[in-house]
C-alpha positions in Angstrom: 129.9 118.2 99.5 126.0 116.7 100.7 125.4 113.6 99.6 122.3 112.5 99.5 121.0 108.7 98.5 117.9 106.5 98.0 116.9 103.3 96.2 116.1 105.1 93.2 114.2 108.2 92.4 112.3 108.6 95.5 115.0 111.0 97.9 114.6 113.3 94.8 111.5 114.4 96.6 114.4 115.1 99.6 117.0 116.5 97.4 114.7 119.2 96.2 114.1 120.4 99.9 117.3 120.3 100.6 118.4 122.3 97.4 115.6 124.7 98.2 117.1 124.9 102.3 120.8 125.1 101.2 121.5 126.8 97.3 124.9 127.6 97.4 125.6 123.8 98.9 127.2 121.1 96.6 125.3 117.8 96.3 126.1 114.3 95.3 123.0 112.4 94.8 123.3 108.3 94.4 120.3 106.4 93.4 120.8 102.5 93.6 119.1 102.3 90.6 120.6 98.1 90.1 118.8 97.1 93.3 115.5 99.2 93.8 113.1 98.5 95.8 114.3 98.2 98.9 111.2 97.6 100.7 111.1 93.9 100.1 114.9 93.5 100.5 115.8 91.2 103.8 117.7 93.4 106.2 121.0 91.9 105.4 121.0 93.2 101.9 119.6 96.3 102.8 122.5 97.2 104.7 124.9 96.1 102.6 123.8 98.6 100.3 124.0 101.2 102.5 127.2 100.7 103.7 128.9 100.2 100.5 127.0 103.7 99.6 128.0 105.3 102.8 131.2 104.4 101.7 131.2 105.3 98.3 129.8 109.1 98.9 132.0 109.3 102.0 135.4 108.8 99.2 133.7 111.3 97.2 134.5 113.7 100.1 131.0 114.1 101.4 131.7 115.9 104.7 127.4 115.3 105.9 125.0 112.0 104.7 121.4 112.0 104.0 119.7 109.0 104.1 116.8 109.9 101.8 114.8 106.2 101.8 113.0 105.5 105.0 113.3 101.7 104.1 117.6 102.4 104.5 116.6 104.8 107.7 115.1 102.3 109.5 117.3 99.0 108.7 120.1 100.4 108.6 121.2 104.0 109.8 123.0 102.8 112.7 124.9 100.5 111.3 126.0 104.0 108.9 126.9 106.2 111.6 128.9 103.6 113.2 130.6 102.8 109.7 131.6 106.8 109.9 131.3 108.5 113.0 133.2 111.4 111.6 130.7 111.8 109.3 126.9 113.4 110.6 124.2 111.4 108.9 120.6 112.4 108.7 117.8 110.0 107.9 114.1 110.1 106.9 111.7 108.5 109.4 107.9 108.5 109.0 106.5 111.5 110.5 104.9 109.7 113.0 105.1 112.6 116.1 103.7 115.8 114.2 100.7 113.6 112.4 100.0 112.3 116.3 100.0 116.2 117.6 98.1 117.4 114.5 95.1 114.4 114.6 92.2 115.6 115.7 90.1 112.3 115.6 93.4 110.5 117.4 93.7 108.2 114.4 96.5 108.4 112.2 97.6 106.2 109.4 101.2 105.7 108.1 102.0 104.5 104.1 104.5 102.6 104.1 107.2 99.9 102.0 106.9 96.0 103.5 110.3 96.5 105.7 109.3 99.7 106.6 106.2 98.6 108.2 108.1 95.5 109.6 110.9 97.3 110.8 111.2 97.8 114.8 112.0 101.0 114.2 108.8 102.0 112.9 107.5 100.7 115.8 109.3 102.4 118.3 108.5 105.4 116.9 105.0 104.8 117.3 105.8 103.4 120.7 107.9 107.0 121.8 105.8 109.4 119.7 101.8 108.4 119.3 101.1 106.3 122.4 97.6 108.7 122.9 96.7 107.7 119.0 95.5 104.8 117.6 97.7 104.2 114.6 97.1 102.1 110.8 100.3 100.7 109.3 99.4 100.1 105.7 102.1 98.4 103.4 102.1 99.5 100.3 104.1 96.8 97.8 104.6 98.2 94.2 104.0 101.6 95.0 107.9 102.8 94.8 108.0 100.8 91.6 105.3 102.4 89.9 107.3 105.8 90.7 110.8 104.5 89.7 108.6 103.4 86.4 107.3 106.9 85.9 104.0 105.3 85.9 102.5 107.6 88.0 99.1 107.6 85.2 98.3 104.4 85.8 94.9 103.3 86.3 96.2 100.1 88.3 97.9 102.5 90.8 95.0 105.1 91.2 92.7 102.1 92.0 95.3 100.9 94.2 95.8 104.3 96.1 91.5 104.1 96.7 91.6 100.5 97.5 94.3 100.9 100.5 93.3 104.9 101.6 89.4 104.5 101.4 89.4 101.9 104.3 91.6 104.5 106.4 89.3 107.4 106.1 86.4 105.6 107.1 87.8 105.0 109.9 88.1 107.9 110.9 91.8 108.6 110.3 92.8 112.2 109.9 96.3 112.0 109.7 98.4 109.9 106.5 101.8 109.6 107.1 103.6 109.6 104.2 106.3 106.7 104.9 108.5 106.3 101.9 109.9 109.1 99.8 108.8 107.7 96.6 105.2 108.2 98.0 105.7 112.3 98.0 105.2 111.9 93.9 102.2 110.4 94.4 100.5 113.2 96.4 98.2 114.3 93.6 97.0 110.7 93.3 96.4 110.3 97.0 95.0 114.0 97.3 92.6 112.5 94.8 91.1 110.2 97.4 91.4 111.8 100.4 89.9 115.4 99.7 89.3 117.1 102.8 89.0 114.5 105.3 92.6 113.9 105.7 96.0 115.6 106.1 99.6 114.0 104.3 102.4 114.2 106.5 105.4 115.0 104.1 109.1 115.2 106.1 111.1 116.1 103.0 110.9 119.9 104.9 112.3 118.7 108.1 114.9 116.9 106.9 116.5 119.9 105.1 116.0 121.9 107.8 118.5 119.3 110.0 120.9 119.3 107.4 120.8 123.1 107.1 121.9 123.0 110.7 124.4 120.5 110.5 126.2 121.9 107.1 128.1 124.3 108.7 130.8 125.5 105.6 129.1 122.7 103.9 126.3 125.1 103.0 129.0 127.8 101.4 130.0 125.8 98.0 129.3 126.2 94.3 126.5 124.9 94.2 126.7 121.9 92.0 124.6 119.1 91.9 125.9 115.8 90.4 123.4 112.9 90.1 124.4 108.9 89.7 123.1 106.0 89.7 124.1 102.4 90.1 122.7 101.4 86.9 120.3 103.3 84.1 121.2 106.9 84.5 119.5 107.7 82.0 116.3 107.1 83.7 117.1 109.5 86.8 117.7 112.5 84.0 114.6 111.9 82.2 112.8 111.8 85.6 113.6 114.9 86.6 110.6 116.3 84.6 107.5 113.9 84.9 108.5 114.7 88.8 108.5 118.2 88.4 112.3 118.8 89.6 112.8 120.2 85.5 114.4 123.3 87.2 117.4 121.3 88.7 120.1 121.5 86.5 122.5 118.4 87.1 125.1 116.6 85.8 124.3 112.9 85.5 126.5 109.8 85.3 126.7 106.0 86.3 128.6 104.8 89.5 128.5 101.1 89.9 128.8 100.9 93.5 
């Protein structure tokens, strides 16, 4: 068994990649629906959460870990893969290396939760991967909210998507990372404002593809696909259609964790 786990709704974006990348595979998908958002967590919490979910999935008998949050990515996958180093664990980070190589105007910008854009692993990345590139970090509180709220109408958040993207493209950036999986949802929003002039960087792709190769008989199950949450799982079933992931068929359930 996969498991897979985010703050809330957000790795569904993930899941669905890596549902699409491995069929036959059998997933386990925690949301930490008690404690979302992460993104203005201290670090301390944040990985305490993490490892007790590490630890949870890990009892389950997940034999691979996806990391789908890149709040949990960057605070605290280390402290993960030294809690199992048995276990492979995959993480989400911004795609700040293909949006460098793809800018054309050497501007890119990256969307992003408060400890994301605080985190020093954000900025090592941009260190290792975009030094050439001049690159915007724009927080983006109450964004992951409005997802986990299925809120993704409202006219607060569409003025709130211009507000922080507008400034971007005119200057000049070409490039948007997106920097938190809730943010994929919000694509037709941001598409909205950006038109043309800019590309979104979406990872959900790449991750799959890493845990396609590091699967191995993990990709030859039944392929089942249980969903829980830490509270309200209720919520992640209904989501499943405003997010348009209706096709997953899933068993849902609540695991205080």
């Amino acid at each position: 068994m996969i498991g897979v786990f985010d703050s809330g709704l957000g790795g569904l974006s993930v899941l669905a990649a890596l549902v699409e990348a491995l069929p036959r595979a059998d997933f386990s998908y925690f949301a930490d629906t008690a404690h979302v958002p992460y993104g203005n967590k201290s670090e301390e919490q944040i990985q305490g959460r993490v490892l007790a979910i590490g630890e949870h999935l890990a009892s389950r008998g997940c034999g691979l870990l996806v990391v789908a949050c890149n709040t949990a990515t960057a605070t605290a996958v280390q402290a993960l893969r030294a809690a199992h180093p048995g276990i492979p664990v995959v993480g989400v980070e911004p795609g700040i290396k293909p949006a460098a190589q793809a800018s054309r105007s050497g501007r890119i910008a990256v969307l992003a939760t408060e400890a994301t854009a605080n985190s020093q692993r954000l900025k090592h990345l941009i260190r290792d991967h975009a030094g050439h590139a001049e690159v915007f970090v724009e927080p983006c509180p109450g964004w992951a909210t409005h997802v986990e709220m299925l809120q993704l109408d409202d006219p607060a958040l569409a003025a709130d998507v211009r507000a922080r993207v507008e400034p971007l493209l005119a200057m000049g950036v070409d490039q948007i990372v997106l920097g938190c999986t809730h943010y994929s949802f919000l694509a037709p929003l941001l598409k909205q404002v950006i038109g043309t002039r800019a590309e979104l960087v979406d990872v959900a792709d790449a991750v799959a593809r890493q845990a396609q190769r590091l699967a191995g008989g993990l990709a030859l199950g039944s392929g089942r696909l249980h969903l829980h949450a830490s509270a309200y799982p209720e919520r992640l079933y209904a989501a499943l259609p405003p997010l348009r992931l209706g096709h997953i068929a899933a068993r849902v359930s609540a695991s205080p964790v």
